[in-house]
N, C-alpha and C positions, 0 to 999 in steps of 0.2 A: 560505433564504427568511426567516426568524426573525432571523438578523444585518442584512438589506436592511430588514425592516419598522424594526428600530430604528434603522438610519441615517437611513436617510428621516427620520425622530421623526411616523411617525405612528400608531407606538404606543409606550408603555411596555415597558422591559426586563420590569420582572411581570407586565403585562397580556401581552405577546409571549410569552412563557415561559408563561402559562398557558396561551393559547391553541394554541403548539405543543406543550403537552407536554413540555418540555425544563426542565431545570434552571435556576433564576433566577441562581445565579451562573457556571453554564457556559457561558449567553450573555452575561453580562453583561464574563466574561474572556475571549472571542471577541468580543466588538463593542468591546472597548481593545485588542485585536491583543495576549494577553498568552500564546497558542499561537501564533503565527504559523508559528514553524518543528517541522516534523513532528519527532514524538518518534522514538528506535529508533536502533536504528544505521543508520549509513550504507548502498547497495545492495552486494555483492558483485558481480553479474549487470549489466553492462546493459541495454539494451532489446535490443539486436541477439542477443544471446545468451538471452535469456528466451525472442526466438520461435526461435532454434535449438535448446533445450530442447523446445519445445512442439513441432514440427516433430519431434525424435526420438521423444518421446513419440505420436505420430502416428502416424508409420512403423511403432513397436515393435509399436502396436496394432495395426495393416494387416496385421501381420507374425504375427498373433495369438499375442504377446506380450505379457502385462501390464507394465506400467511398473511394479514395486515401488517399495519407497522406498530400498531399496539398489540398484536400477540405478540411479535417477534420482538418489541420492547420489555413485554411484560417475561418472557423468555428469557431473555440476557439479564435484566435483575433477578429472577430465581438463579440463574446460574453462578452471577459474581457473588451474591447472597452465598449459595452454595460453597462455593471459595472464600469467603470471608473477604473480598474486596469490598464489599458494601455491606454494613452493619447492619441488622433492622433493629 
């Protein structure tokens, strides 16, 4: 909303930035497009697999099983295994 008011120009990046709350140079390098592409690394997962993760995790709980973080780790390696992202 903060980046629209300034394109529009009918407010000020500091007047914009006070009023939201936001840092005056963190919109001001978001209304020059100077974030544009997401930080992080690239996805491992993708979306069809995130909800077949989420889907197990479901189940396990149905199943009244807790989803630890080593099942659901041990889960995502069978998976990218699966996909040939991770060799064994």
């Amino acid at each position: 909303m903060a980046v629209t008011a300034v394109r529009r120009q009918t407010l000020t990046v500091r007047k914009t930035a006070q009023e939201y709350g936001v840092p005056r140079s963190s919109l001001h390098d978001k209304v020059r497009g100077k974030h544009e592409r997401g930080s992080g690394r690239d996805r491992d997962l993708s979306d069809e697999d995130e909800v077949a993760l989420a889907n197990y995790i479901r189940y396990m709980a149905n199943q009244g099983l807790p989803a630890t973080r080593e099942i659901v780790g041990q889960k995502v390696t069978q998976m990218l295994q699966a996909t040939g992202i991770i060799l064994t």
